[in-house]
Structure formats: structure tokens, C-alpha cells
N, C-alpha and C positions, 0 to 999 in steps of 0.2 A: 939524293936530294939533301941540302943542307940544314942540319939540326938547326934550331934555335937554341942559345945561350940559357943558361937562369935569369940572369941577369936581362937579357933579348926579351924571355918568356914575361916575366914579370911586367916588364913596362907593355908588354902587349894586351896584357887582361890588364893594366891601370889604364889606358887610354880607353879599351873596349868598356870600363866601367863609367868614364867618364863622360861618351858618349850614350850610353843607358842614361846615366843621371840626367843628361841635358833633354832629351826626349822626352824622359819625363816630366821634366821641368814645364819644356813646352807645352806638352800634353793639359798640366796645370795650368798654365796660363788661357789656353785656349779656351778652358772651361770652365775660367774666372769669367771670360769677356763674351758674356752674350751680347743677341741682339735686342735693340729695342725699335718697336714699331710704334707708330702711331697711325689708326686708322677711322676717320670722319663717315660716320653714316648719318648725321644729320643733316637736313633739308637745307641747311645753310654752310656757308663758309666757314671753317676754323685757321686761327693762326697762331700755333702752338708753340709754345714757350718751355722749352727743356731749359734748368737750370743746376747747375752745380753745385750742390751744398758745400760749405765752405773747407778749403782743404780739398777740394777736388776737381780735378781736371774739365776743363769745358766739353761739349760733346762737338763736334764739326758736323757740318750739315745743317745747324736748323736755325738757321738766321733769316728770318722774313718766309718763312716756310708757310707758303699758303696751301691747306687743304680742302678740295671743295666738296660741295657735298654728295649724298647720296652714292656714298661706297666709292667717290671717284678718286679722291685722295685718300693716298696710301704712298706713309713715305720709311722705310728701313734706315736704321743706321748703326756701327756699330761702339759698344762702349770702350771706352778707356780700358785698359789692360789692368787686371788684377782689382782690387776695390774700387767700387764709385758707390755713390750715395747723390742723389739730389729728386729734383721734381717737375712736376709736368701740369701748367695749366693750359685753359684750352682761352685764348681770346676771341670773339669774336666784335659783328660789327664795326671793322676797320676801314677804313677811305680815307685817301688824301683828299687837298682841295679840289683835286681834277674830276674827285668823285671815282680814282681807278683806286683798287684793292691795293693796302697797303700795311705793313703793322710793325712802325720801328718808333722813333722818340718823337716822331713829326705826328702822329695819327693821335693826336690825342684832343678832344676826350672820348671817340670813338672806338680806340684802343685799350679804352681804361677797364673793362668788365675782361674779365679774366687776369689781368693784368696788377690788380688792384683786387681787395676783396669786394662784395662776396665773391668768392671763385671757387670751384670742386678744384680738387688738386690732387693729383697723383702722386705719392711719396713712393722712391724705390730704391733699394741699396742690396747690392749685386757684392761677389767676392767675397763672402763671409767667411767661418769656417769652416772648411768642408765644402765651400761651396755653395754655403747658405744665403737665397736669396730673399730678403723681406719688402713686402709692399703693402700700399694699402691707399684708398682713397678718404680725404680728408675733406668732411666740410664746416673745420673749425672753425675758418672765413667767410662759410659762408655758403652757396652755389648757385651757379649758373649754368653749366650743361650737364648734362646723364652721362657718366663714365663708368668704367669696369676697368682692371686691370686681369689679364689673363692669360698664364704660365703658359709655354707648349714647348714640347723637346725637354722633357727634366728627366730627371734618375725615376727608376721603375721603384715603385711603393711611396713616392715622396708626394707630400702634400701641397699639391699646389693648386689650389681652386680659384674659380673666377672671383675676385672682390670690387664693392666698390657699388654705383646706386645706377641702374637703369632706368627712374623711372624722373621722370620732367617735375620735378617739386616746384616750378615756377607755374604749372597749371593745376595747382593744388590751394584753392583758397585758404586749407585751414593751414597748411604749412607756410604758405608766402602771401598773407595779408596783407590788401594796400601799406599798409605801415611800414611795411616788411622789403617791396620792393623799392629796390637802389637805382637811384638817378638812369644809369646806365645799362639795367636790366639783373636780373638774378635776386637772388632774399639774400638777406640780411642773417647770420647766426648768432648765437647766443640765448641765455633764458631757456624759455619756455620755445624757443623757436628750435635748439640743440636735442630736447625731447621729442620733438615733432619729425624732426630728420631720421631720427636713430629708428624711431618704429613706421617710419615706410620703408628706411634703407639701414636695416640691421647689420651689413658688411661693411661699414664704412666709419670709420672714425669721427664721433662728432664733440668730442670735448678732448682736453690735451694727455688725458689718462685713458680714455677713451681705447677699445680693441673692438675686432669684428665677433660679430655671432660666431660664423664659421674657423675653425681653426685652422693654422698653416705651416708647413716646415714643409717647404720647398728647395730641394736641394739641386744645384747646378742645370738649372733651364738654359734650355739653348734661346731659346728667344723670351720678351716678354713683351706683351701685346696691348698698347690703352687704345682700347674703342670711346669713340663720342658719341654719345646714341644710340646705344646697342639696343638691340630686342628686348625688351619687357622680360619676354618669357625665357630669354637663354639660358639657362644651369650647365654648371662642368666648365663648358669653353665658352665663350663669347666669341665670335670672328669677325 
């Protein structure tokens, strides 16, 4: 059988190394790029608005994305490779003139609650260091539906807990005071109204310095899950 050269030998472990590197490579990239779901469990229709914070790539898939309710809408999709960062409001009460389910530039001002504030909003930014994914629900604008965000498939010991407000603060007199409720449905934040959010829904961000009760360092989730409506009582996961 025919020896290999040095020369032979050598480019044979350079190529075999360069294939390792690129495996690897991929390997990284794979587990920059989870998924993200959204999933509607409340009694009515959502039409959810994923958006790109600036500098970063659109998501495909959710353009006029109608979810309907009670657990029937559930829609996957996957992110952009390597870092993304942006958010996720939920609209609803959308209709064209025909009166059929609709929710693009034409649907307004039926379109406008989620869309506009007050709105709950999901912030998430995936691809970190390491892997690091941060999220968090925001109702510095304001709210109108009960949302959670909720890690599944991450690294073993990583902190990735449900965040974000299950509970309907629009049927809350002391939180959403007539004064408080916006034309198009949902409260109003700020004041005295941004105190009131934080101690029913201590996981959610309600001022711009603002963090959750619960702590997080979540590292390389494979999926990451926003519920509309989630159970009251859910802890750990929300599904």
C-alpha cells in the first residue's frame, strides 16, 4: 500500500482540521438560531406583529398572521442566523370593511390596540455571548393582552424562567380606571398607573430602567415561546 508523503501527510490533517472548524462553526450557528413561537390562548383573535429592532433582519412568516383563539393558533418560525434582537406585540380587534379578519395598513382603527400603545410587548434578543438569550415583557406603553415569554430546550443549569404578566389588568378597576382605558381597548401606563402594573405583574418591565423580580441568564434555548393568555396559575413553563 502506498505511504503518504510529509508533505501528502500534512495537507491531509490541514484540510481534516478545517473540516472540524466548519462543523463547528455550523454547530454555532445552529444554536445561535432558535425558534420562536407564538401561541394564542385567549377567547379571541390575535394578529401578531413580530418586528425587528433596527439593524436587524425581518423574521419571514408573519405578515397578516392571524391567530385564533383558544389554543387554536400556533404558529413556529425560525430566526435569522446568528444575532437578532426585536419584538412582539399582540393586535387585536382587526376587520376590513367586509367585516372579514384582517390586520395590515387598511384595518385601521381597529388595528390600532396592539399596534400603537397601550400594548404588552415582548422584547427578545437571541445570539448573545455564549449564547445568551435575553427577553422580557414590557408594559412601558402600556397593556392590552396577558403575555408570558417562555424559554424550552436551553443548556442544563441555565436560567431561563417563564416572564412577563398572566393576569388581564384591563379587568382590574384599580389598575385600568375609566380614565385609564384607550379609545381602542387596553390602559394607559405611566405615573401612578406603572406602580400598579409592577405589583400585580412583578416579572415584567414597567418603567425604562425597569427589571423583573425573577432573575435570568438563559443560555442557548432552542425555542422561545410567547403565550397570549396564559393560565394565571402557570410557574417554570407556560405552554
Amino acid at each position: 500500500m502506498a505511504t503518504l508523503s510529509k508533505t501528502q501527510e500534512t495537507l491531509a490533517l490541514m484540510a481534516l482540521a478545517v473540516l472540524a472548524n466548519a462543523a463547528v462553526a455550523a454547530g454555532d450557528d445552529a444554536s445561535s438560531c432558535p425558534k420562536l413561537t407564538l401561541h394564542n390562548l385567549c377567547p379571541y383573535p390575535v394578529w401578531p406583529l413580530v418586528t425587528a429592532n433596527t439593524g436587524y433582519p425581518s423574521v419571514a412568516g408573519t405578515d397578516d398572521a392571524r391567530l385564533d383563539g383558544n389554543g387554536e393558533g400556533l404558529v413556529t418560525m425560525a430566526l435569522p442566523q446568528g444575532a437578532w434582537s426585536g419584538r412582539v406585540v399582540a393586535r387585536t380587534g382587526c376587520a376590513d370593511d367586509d367585516g372579514m379578519s384582517a390586520c395590515d395598513d387598511d384595518c385601521a382603527p381597529q388595528c390600532e390596540t396592539g399596534n400603537a400603545p397601550p400594548a404588552t410587548v415582548a422584547q427578545v434578543s437571541v445570539g448573545g455571548s455564549g449564547g445568551l438569550a435575553v427577553y422580557s415583557v414590557s408594559l412601558v406603553d402600556g397593556f392590552n393582552v396577558p403575555m408570558v415569554v417562555t424559554p424550552h430546550d436551553f443548556a442544563e443549569g441555565a436560567q431561563c424562567p417563564t416572564l412577563g404578566c398572566a393576569v388581564d389588568l384591563t379587568q382590574d378597576q384599580e389598575c385600568c380606571p375609566a380614565g385609564a382605558v384607550a379609545p381602542q381597548g387596553g390602559c394607559g401606563a405611566g405615573g401612578a398607573q406603572a406602580a400598579l402594573f409592577k405589583a400585580k405583574c412583578p416579572d415584567t418591565r414597567t418603567t425604562s430602567t425597569d427589571v423583573e423580580a425573577t432573575p435570568q441568564e438563559c443560555i442557548a434555548p432552542g425555542e422561545l415561546k410567547v403565550v397570549f393568555c396564559p393560565a394565571r396559575d402557570c410557574t417554570g413553563s407556560c405552554n
